[in-house]
C-alpha positions in Angstrom: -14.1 -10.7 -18.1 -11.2 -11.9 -15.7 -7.8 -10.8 -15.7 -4.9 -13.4 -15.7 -2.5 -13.5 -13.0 0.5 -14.9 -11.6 2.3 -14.4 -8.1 6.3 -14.3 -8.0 7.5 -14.6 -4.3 10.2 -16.7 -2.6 8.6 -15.9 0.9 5.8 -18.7 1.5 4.1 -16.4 3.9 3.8 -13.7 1.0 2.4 -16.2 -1.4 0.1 -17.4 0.7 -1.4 -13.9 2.0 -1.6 -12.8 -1.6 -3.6 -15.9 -2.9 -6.1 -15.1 -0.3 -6.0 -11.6 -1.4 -6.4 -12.8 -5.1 -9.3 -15.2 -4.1 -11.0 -12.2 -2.6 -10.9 -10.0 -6.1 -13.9 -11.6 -8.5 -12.1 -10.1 -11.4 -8.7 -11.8 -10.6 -8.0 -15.1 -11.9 -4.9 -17.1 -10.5 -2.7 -18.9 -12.9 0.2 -20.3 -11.4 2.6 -19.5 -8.2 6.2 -18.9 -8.7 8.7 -19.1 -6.0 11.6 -19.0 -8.5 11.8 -16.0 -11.2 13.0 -18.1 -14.0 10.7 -20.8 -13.9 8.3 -17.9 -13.8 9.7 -15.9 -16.8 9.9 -19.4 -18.8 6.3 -20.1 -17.6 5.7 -16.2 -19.1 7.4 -17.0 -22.5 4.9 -19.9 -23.3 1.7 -18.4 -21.6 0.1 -14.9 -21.6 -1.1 -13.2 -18.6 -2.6 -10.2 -17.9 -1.2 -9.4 -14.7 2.2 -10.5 -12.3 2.9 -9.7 -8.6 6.0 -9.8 -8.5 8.9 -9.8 -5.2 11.5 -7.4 -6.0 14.5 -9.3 -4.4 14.7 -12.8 -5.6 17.8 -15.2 -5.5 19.1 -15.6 -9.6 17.1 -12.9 -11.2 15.2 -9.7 -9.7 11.8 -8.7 -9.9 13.5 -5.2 -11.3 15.3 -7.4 -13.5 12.2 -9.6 -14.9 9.9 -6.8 -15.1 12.3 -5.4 -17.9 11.7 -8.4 -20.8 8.4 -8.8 -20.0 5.7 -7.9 -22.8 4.6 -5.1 -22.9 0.8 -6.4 -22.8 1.9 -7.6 -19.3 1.3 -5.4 -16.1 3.5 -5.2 -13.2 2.5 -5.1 -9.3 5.4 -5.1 -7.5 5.2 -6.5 -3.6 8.2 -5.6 -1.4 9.8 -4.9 1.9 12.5 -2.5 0.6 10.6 1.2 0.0 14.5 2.0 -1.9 12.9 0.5 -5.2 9.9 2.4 -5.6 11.7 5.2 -7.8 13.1 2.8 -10.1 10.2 0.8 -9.8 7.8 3.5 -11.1 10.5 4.2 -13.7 9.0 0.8 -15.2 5.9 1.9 -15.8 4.4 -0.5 -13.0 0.7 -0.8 -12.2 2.0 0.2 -8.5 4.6 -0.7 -6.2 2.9 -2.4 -3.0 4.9 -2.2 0.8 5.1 -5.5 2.7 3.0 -6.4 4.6 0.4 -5.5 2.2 -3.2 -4.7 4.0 -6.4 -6.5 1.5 -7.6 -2.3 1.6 -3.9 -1.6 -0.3 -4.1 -4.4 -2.4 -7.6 -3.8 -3.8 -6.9 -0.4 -4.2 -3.8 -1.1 -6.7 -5.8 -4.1 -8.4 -9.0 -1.9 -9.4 -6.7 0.8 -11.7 -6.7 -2.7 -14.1 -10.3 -3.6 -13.1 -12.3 -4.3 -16.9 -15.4 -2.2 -15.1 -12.6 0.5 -13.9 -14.0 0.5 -10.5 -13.0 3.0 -7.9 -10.1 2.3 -5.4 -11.6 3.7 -2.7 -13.5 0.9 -1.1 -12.4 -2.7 -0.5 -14.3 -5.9 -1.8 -14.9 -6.9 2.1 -14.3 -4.5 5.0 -10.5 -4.2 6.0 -8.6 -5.4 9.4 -8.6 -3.1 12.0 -4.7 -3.5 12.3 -1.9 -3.1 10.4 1.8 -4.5 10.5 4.3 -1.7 10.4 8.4 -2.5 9.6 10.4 -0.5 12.8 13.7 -1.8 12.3 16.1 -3.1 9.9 15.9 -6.6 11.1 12.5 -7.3 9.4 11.1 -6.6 12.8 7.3 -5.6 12.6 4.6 -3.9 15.1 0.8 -4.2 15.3 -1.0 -0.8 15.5 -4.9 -1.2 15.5 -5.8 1.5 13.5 -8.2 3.1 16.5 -5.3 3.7 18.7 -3.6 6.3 15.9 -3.8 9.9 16.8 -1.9 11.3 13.9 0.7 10.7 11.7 4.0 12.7 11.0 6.7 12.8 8.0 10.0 13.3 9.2 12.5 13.5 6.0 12.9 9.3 4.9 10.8 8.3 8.1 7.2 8.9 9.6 6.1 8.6 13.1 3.1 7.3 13.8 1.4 8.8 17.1 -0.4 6.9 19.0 -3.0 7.2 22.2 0.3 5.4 24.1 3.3 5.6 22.3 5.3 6.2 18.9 6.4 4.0 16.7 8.7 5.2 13.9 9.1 3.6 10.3 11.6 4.1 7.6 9.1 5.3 4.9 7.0 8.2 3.0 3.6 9.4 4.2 2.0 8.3 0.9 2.7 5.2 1.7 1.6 5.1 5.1 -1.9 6.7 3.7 -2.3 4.2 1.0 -2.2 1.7 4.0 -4.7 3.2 6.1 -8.7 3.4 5.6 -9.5 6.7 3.2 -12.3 7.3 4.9 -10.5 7.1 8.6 -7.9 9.7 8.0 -7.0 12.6 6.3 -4.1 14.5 5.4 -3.9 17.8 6.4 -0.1 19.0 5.8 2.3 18.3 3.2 3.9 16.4 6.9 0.7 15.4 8.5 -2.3 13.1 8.5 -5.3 12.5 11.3 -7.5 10.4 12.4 -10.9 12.2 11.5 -12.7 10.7 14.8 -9.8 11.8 16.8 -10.2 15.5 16.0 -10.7 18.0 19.0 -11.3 21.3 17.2 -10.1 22.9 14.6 -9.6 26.6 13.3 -8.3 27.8 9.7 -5.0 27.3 10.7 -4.5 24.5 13.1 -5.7 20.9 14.1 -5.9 19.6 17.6 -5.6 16.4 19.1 -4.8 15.5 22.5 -4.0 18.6 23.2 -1.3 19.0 19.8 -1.9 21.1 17.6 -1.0 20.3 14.0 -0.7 22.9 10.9 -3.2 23.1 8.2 -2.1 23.4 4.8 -3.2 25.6 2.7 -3.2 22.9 0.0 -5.1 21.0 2.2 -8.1 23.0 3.6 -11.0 22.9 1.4 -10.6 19.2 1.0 -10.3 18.8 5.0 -13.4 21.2 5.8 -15.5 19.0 3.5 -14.3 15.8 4.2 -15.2 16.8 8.4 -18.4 18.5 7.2 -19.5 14.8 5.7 -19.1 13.5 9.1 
């Protein structure tokens, strides 16, 4: 059994990289592409589908705005550049709320809570990229990190820095959604403010993590999941 679907973006380049994404899922079926919300919610009122992606700032009428006369029936996934919404977005009742750019590993991990076989989100369809695109200003300005050059990552109030073997680079966002962007079984968090990368791990002690000479705090909360997850290795 499939599940219906419809994408809602007014960014060609979005569309685009979430067909592919779709195309990848063999429990996704693609309906129809909307770059214009109403022609969406008119194409909604005539035909029912299981699931929408849906932009949250479009021209005429919102994603926010749509999601609220939709059925019931219908599930949400919200895809945006704006972390602000994700509150209000939650507030909906939406599947999940997805950061641009979206990595495939993100995507399939927000799809498979709706998969008809309910399978686990922890592994993607195809193996991921080994980069990701991360937002570092306000002018939709966006850096490459390759996952194997990130030593740690750090919350910092409304941002988190992202260390790497050569440099920092700092985003306006949460460290759960940095995590959901980044390969479970590549890093770990280890502090209510911290996450590693497992193979970048020096030592450790029941206390502390070090890394290039750093040493990061171990949470309490965060121990006998960390201890396991290094003992797997």
């Amino acid at each position: 059994m499939k599940l219906t679907c419809i994408l809602v973006d007014d960014e060609p380049p979005a569309i685009r990289l979430l067909e592919k994404y779709v195309e990848r899922i063999p429990f996704l079926e693609k309906l129809a592409v909307f770059s214009d919300s109403l022609k969406a919610l008119e194409f909604l009122n005539a035909t029912s589908v299981d699931v929408i992606f849906l932009d949250i700032q479009m021209p005429q009428l919102t994603g926010l705005q749509l999601s609220k006369i939709l059925p019931e029936s219908t599930k949400v996934i919200f895809t945006t550049a704006y972390p602000d919404f994700a509150l209000e977005g939650f507030d909906l009742n939406a599947t999940d709320y997805l950061l641009k750019p979206i990595a495939f590993e993100r995507f399939y991990k927000a799809v498979s809570k709706l998969s008809p076989e309910n399978k686990t989100a922890s592994a993607p369809v195809s193996p991921a990229t080994d980069y990701l695109f991360i937002k570092t200003d306000g002018k939709n300005k966006f850096s490459k990190i390759f996952l194997d050059d990130i030593l740690y990552v750090e919350a910092l109030q409304n941002y988190v820095s992202i260390h790497k073997v050569n440099d920092t680079v700092i985003t306006h966002s949460s460290l759960k959604n940095i995590l959901d962007l980044l390969p479970a079984n590549d890093f770990i968090q280890i502090h209510r403010s911290y996450a590693v990368a497992v193979k970048q791990i020096d030592t450790t002690d029941s206390f502390s993590v070090f890394i290039k000479k750093k040493e990061l705090p171990l949470g309490n909360t965060y121990k006998d999941a960390f201890f396991k997850r290094i003992g797997d290795v």
